[in-house]
Steps between C-alpha positions, in 0.01 A plus 500: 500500500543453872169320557550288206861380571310457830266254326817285350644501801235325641401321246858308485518443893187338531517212186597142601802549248687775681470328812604202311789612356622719792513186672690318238740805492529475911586126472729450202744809670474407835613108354754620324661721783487205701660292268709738429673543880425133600680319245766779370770696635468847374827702518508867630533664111214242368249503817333809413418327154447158533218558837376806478334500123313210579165703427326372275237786421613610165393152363168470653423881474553486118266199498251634706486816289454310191212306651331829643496661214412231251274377712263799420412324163549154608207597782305757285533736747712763243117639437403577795856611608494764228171597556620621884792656370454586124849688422697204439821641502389599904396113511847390371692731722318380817555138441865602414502648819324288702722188420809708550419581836407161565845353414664742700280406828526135436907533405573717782244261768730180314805655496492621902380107568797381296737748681397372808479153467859495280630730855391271720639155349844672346541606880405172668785356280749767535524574116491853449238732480505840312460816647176605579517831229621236232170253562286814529620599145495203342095459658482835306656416159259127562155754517574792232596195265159323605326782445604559133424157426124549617501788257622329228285213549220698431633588203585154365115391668348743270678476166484098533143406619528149472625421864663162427690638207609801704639341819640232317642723261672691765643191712634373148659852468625519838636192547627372117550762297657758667775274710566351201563816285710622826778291398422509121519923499482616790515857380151432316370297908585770685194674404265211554187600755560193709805401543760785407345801580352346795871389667621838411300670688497244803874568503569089416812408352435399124756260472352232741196560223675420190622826433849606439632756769446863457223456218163549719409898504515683822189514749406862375508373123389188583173668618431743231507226274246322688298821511499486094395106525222614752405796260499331190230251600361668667440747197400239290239305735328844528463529131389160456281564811326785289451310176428158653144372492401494893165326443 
């Protein structure tokens, strides 16, 4: 198991679309941090929330775990992969684990350059600036979030081969569907893998997300349920994985 999550691991750092993305991920937080403390003026309670999740791994993470996995058929290399590594339930787990780890090392790199960078400007203009155990959980809550996501990319990547269908069909998820069903029942959103679950556990306030106040879960629930998400596709992508055609 060690040598092939070994494999993955190299595998994903070496493609043109990891480095792609990681440097999409890079730019997009580090412009909206900027933005963010140039042309706003955070308030003590809010700072910590409006500057310091401006990481924006989970999106690209998800992505990038879709494409890594889907991209095995799109490529025809899903042959030859399963010839090196037969058990398929080992070759599910160590792409699971392999783009886990990889959102938490890309969060936590993002998340430290977005902590700085926020420091430095928030302190040039005398706004204030959160106590240094405060940033270093929130860079915390930013990579064990990131790192799920990677997971359950995977999972969505290999239940929905189709690339296109599958990042599109997440983005449509992510950013239609479940805002809008956070103000239509928010009890029912609050479950949703990508928005409510997700600001649970980053310890976000729901109500600047549509929610109504109290209604998100609490970061412990909040990740269980993600767990189940992460389990449940994962569960079925292996099945599929073992009566699929890999030819």
């Amino acid at each position: 198991m060690t040598a092939l999550l070994r494999a993955e691991l190299i595998k994903l750092r070496t493609t043109r679309t990891f480095l792609a993305l990681s440097g999409a991920t890079i730019a997009t937080s580090l412009l909206i941090v900027v933005l963010t403390t140039l042309l706003s003026e955070p308030s003590a309670d809010d700072v910590l929330d409006d500057v310091f999740t401006s990481d924006t791994t989970t999106v690209f993470i998800t992505i990038l775990a879709i494409v890594g996995i889907s991209g095995e058929w799109r490529h025809r290399t899903i042959t030859s992969s399963l010839l090196a590594s037969p058990d398929r339930l080992r070759f599910m787990a160590a792409k699971t684990l392999a783009f886990a780890a990889a959102g938490l090392l890309l969060s936590l790199a993002v998340s430290i350059a977005v902590s700085l960078v926020g420091w430095v400007i928030l302190s040039a203009r005398d706004l204030p600036v959160p106590e240094f155990g405060d940033i270093a959980g929130q860079v915390g809550r930013n990579a064990f979030l990131a790192m799920l996501s990677g997971a359950f990319g995977v999972g969505i990547g290999a239940v929905v081969r189709n690339q296109p269908v599958a990042i599109v069909g997440v983005l449509v998820i992510a950013l239609v569907v479940e805002p809008v069903l956070a103000g239509l029942a928010g009890e029912v959103a609050r479950f949703g893998p990508f928005q409510g679950l997700q600001l649970a556990i980053q310890g976000l306030p729901g109500s600047d997300f549509g929610f109504e106040e109290g209604v998100l879960l609490g970061a412990g629930a909040a990740t269980l349920g993600m767990l189940a998400w992460i389990g449940a596709f994962f569960a079925a992508g292996y099945t599929l994985l073992r009566v699929r055609d890999v030819e």
